[in-house]
C-alpha positions, -999 to +999 in steps of 0.1 A: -208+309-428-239+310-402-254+338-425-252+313-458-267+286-437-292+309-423-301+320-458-305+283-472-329+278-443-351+307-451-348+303-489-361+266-486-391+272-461-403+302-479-403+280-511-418+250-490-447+273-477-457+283-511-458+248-531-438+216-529-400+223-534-400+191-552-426+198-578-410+229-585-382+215-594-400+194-622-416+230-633-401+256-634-398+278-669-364+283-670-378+309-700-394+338-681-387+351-647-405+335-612-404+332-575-396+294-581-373+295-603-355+326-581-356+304-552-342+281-571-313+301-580-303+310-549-303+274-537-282+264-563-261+293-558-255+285-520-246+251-524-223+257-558-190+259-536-196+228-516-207+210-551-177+225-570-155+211-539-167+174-536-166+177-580-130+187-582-117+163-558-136+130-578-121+141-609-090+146-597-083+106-607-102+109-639-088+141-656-054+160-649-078+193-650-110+199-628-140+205-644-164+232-640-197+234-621-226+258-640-254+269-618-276+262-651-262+228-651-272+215-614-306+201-609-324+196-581-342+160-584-357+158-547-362+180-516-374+166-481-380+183-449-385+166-414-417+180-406-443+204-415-425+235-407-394+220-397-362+233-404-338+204-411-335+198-451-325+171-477-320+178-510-307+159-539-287+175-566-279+160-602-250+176-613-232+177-648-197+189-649-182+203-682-147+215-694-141+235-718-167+250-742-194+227-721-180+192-729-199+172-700-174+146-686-198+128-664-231+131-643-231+128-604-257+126-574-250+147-544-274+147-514-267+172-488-281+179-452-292+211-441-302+226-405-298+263-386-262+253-380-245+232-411-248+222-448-234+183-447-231+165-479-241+134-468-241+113-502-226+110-532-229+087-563-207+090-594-232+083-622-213+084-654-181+095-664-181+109-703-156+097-733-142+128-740-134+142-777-098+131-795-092+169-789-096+172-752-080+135-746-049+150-732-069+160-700-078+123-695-052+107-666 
């Protein structure tokens, strides 16, 4: 757990010390292979539990199964940090949950905290919630 959190740390104030997290996330070529869009990747990947988590347990009223969470499909819309150099964190995720063969059923805003010593999710906002096909209607509650 400390090792993860570690390794968020480091991953975002590497990728702060060589351009604005936030303007990477606006441009990165998903196309050919970076440093941003690495850095990227493993930001995403680190936080994918904790997003999958906090995803499962709001559809849980929508749909009778819980959708999944794509790495490709989380987007990272705003990142913060206290201070020049600091290490305390905010970012803000858009994520689109699918079921199936990538049927979104909604859009959601998560904003998590991160220092040396935890990864908080300290907002969420349901965005949308998706109509779903006739053919995957028996998922809907």
């Amino acid at each position: 757990m400390k090792k993860t959190i570690i390794a968020i740390c480091l991953t975002l104030g590497i990728s702060m010390t060589l351009q604005p997290f936030s303007s990477l996330a606006e441009d990165i070529n998903t196309d050919e292979p970076s440093q941003a869009l690495l850095y990227h990747d493993i930001v995403i990947s680190m936080l994918l539990p904790r997003v999958q988590k906090r995803i499962n347990k709001t559809y849980t009223s929508i749909l009778t199964e819980s959708p999944d969470v794509y790495p490709y499909m989380v987007y990272v819309k705003n990142t913060e940090r206290n201070h020049f150099r600091g290490f305390r964190f905010t970012i803000t995720l858009k994520v689109i949950p699918v079921v199936g063969p990538h049927i979104s059923v909604g859009a959601d805003k998560m904003t998590f905290k991160i220092n040396s010593s935890k990864v908080e999710l300290t907002k969420f906002d349901h965005l949308k919630t998706e109509e779903l096909p006739s053919h995957w209607q028996h998922i809907v509650k």
